[in-house]
N, C-alpha and C positions, 0 to 999 in steps of 0.2 A: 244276669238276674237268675236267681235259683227259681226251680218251682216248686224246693220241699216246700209241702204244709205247715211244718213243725217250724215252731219258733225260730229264729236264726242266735247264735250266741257266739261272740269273739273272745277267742281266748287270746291276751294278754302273751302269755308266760308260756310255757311248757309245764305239764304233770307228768305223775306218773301212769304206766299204761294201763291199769285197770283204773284207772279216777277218768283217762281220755276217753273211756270205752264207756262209761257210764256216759261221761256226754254225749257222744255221738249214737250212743243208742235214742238219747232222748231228743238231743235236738241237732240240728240244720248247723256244725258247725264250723268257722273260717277261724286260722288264724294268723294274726295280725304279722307274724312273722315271714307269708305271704302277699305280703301288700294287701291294702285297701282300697280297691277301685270304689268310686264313687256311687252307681248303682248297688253294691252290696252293701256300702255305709250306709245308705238309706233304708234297708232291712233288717237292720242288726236290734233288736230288743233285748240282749244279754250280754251282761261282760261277766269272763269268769279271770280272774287278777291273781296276782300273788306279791305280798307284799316285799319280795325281794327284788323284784323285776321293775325297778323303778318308776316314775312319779305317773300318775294318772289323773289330767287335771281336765281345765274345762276347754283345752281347745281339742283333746279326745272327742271328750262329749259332745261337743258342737258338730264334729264330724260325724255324731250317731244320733239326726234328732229324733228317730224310732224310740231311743234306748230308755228301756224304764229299770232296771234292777241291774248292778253292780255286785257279786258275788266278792267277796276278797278272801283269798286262801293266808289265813293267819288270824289271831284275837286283834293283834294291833292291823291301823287302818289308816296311820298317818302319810301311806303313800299314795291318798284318797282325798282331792279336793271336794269335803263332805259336804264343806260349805254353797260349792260351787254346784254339786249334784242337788242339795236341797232345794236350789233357787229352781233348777231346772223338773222337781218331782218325780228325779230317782231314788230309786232307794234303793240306800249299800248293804249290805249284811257282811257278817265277820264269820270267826267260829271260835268263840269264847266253849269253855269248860273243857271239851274234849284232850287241849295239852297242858292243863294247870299242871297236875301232877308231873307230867314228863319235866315242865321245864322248872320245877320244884326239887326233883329230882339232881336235876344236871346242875342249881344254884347250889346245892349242898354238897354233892361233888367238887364242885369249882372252888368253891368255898375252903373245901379240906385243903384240896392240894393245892391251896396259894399261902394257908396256913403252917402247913409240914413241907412243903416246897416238895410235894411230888414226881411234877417231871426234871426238876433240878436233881433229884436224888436216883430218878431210872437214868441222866444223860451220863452221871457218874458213872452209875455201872456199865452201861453202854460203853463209854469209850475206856472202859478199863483202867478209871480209876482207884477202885477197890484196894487194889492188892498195894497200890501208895498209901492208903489211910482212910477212915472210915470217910463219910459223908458228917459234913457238920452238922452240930442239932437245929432242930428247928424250932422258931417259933411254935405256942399251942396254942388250942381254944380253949383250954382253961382257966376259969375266972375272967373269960369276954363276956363284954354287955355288947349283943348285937341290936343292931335298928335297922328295920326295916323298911324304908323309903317307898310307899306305895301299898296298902293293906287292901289290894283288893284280894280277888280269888286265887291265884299264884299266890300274893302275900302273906294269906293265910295258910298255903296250902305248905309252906317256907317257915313258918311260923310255927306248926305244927309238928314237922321234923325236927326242928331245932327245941324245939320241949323237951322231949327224947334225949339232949344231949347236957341240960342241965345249966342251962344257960340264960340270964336274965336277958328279956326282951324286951324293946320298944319300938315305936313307928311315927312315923310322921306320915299327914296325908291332908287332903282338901279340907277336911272335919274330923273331928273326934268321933269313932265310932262308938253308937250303943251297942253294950254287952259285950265289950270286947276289954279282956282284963288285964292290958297292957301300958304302960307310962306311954302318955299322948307328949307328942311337945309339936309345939305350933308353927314351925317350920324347920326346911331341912337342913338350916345351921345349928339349930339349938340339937337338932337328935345329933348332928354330926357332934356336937360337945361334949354331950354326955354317954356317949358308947364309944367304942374302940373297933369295931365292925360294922360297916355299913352295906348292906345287900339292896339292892337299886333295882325296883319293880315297877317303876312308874311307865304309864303309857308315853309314847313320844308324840310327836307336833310342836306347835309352837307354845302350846302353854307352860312344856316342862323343859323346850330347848335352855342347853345351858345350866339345867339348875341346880348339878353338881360342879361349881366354879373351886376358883380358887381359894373363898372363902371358906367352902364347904368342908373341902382337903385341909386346909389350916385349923379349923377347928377338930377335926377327926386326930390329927397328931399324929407323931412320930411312930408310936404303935401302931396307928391303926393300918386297916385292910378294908381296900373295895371291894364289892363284888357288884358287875353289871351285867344283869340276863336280862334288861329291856332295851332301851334304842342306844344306838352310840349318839343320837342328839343330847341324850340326858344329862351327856360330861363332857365341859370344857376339855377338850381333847389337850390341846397345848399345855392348860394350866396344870391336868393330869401327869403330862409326861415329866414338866419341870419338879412336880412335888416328888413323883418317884426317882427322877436325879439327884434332887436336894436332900433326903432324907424328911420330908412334910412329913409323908406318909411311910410308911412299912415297905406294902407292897399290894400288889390290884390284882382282882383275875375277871380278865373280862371274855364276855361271849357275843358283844359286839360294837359297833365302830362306828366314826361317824361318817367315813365314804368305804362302805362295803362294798366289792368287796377289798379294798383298799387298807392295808394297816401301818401306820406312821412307820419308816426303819428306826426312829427312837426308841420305839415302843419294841420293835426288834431285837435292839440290842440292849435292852436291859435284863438282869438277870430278877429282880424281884418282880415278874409278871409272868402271868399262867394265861396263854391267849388261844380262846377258839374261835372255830370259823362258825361261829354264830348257828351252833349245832342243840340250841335250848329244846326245842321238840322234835329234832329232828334221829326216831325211831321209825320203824317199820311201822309199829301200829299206830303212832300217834297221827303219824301224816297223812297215814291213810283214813285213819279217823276224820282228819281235817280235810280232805279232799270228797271226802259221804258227804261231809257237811255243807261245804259248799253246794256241791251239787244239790242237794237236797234241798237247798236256798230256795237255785235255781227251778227245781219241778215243781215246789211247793208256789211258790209263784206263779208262774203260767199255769198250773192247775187246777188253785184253789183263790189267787189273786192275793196271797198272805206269806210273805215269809217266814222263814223260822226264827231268823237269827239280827233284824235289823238293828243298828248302831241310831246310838240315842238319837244322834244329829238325823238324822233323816226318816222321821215317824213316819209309817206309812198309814192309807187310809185304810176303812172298813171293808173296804172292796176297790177292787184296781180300777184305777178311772180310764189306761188305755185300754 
């Protein structure tokens, strides 16, 4: 048993080492990568998470029944049984805004080069095939209608860039937004039929598991192109791979998977896919933005009994009841 004063808080995951130093400046901290003896799980009131470090459900929880606040390093939170912590009056927090832009950024990126065929066109020069013949032309984004699958704050932040480039937009999402002067269509078969580009921002869990199927792909067509910078739950993975064998679709660039860090060898060996390692905010500043933030959760908390940044599912109260 510790005899810091300071708060005790388990860290999940690994950070980087000024985001570690920020914690252990503030609080008493263990981590789990260490084992969890049973007297220190009964001290623990903080968890600091990362949503790449796999699932964090209620039989964690149960082993921490101290734990009042759940920090998660990323905007999505799907690897957070939100449900399970709400019953028990945790409360999660995220860090929405700080990587809209980055990972806005990197969808438009990703976007070009699965359009122009990019790194198909640098493997050319790489292995020296220049001097046999040029590279063949590539598809463009000229005269695409893209739709955008999720119009939150990334969605917009996607949306905005893509103005710039002269290209009719639309979106599918929960509701038609006010003020917002884009062709709505009421789900994400109808966007997928009427654009030819579909960029995938939806939050993952189980409400949007799956909900790029095969349907989805079959209506988007022969032209079209994926792009996915939210969860690899968002896309039938299978049905994906067989449309881009079949010619359904064009071709996908995706930034993540549905067993990361795991990626199908089908999806390997295709040549119409542009595949990163799930690198959408992943900058110097933006991560380190998102590691303030979390921490900042975490002090805002134990200092003031308020966080900054909590997720809808787990409303906290006026003042911290432990």
């Amino acid at each position: 048993m510790t005899d810091d004063p300071r708060p005790s808080v388990l860290c999940t995951a690994p950070f980087a080492p000024e985001i570690m130093a920020r914690l252990e400046a503030a609080f008493a901290v263990q981590r789990l990568a260490d084992g969890l003896p049973p007297d220190i799980a009964t001290t623990i009131r903080g968890l600091a998470t990362n949503t790449l470090h796999g699932r964090l459900g209620a039989d964690l929880m149960d082993r921490l029944p101290a734990l009042e606040v759940i920090a998660n390093f990323g905007v999505g939170y799907d690897n957070i049984d939100v449900t399970a912590a709400a019953e028990r009056g945790i409360i999660v927090t995220n860090t929405p805004g700080v990587l809209d832009e980055e990972v806005a950024d990197l969808a438009l990126a990703l976007l070009l080069a699965t359009v122009r065929r990019l790194p198909q066109a640098e493997r050319h020069l790489r292995e020296g095939k220049w001097p046999q013949g040029a590279f063949p032309l590539s598809p463009t984004l000229r005269g695409r209608r893209v739709g955008i699958l999720g119009l939150g704050a990334i969605g917009k932040a996607i949306a905005r860039r893509l103005a710039g480039f002269d290209v009719d937009l639309a979106y599918h999402g929960r509701h038609r937004q006010p003020g917002v002067d884009l062709a709505y269509y009421p789900t994400a078969e109808a966007l997928a039929a009427a654009v030819d580009v579909l960029v995938v921002v939806v939050p993952g869990g189980a409400a949007t598991a799956g909900l790029v199927d095969g349907a989805v792909l079959s209506a988007l067509g022969p032209q079209g192109i994926l792009v996915n910078v939210a969860r690899g739950s968002v896309v039938d993975e299978p049905a994906l791979v067989a449309a881009l064998q079949s010619g359904t679709i064009l071709a996908a660039g995706l930034d993540v998977f549905a067993h990361e860090p795991e990626v199908p060898p089908a999806l390997l060996a295709l040549d119409n896919v542009v595949l990163l390692p799930h690198v959408g905010s992943a900058s110097v500043a933006t991560r380190t933005a998102m590691g303030n933030l979390m921490v900042d959760n975490l002090v805002s908390w134990f200092d003031v009994g308020h966080a900054l940044t909590p997720v809808a599912e787990t409303p906290q109260p006026s003042v911290r009841i432990r």
